[in-house]
N, C-alpha and C positions, 0 to 999 in steps of 0.2 A: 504494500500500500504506500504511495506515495504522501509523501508531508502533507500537498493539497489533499489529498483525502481523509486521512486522519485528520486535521482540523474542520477541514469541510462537515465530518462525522460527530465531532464533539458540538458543534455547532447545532446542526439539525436536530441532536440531541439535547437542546438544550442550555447549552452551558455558550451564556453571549457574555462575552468582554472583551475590556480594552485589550487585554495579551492577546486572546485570541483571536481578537480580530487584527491585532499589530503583526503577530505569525500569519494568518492567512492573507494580507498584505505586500507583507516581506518576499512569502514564498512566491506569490503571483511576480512579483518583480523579478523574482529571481530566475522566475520561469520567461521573461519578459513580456508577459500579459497585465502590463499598465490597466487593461480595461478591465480588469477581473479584479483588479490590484485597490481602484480608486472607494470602490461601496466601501470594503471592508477598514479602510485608514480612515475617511468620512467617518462612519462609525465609532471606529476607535476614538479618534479625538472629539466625540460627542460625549463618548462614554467620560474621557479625563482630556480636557481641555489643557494640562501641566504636562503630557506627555509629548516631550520635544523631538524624541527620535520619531514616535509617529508623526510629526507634522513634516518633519524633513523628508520621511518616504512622500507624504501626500504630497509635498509639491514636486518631488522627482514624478511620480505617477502623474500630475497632470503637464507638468514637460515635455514628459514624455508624448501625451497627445496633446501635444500644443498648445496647451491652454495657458501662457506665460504670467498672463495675468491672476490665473488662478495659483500657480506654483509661486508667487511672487507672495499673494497674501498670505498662501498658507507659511510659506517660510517667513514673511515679518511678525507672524502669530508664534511659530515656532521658537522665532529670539526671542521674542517675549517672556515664553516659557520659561527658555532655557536660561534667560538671564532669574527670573526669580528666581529657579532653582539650581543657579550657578555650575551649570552643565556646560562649561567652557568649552569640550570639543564641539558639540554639537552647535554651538553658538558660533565656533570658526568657521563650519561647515558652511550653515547657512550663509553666514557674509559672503561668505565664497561664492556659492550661486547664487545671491543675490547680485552680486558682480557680473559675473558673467550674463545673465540677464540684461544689464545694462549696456556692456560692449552693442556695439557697434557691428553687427553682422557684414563681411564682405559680398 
């Protein structure tokens, strides 16, 4: 059984939250299905709005299908997080692509 399936299965089952929906997020990226990827991080950071690694997936997920502007907000929510709860990498991260966002495309 693959990671998506086991999560997918605690799910169905019942058992909704933020890890799990931050795992079935994660793994969709990892599979590179952004679009399978985007409900379950949405969710997640419904569930806990302080959760800074899931904001960072959610705005690579909407990057990933273009939506700049949504990847953009969800990462200045993400600093937000990350600054109350002094989660420094995840705070570099985001400037990061918050930057790059910015540039200049050729």
């Amino acid at each position: 059984m693959t990671t998506v399936a086991a999560l997918e299965k605690l799910l169905a089952a019942g058992h909704d939250n933020a890890l799990l929906r931050f795992g079935l997020g994660n793994a969709h990226l990892d599979a590179g299905d952004a679009a399978q990827a985007l409900p379950h991080l949405q969710r997640c950071v419904e569930f806990d709005p302080n959760y800074s690694a899931a904001w960072k997936l959610l705005g690579k997920a909407q990057a990933m299908l273009g939506d700049n502007d949504a990847a953009r907000t969800a990462w200045q929510q993400g600093l937000d997080a990350a600054r109350r709860h002094g989660d420094k990498q995840a705070e570099k991260e985001m400037t990061v692509f918050l930057r790059k966002l910015d540039k200049p495309r050729p």
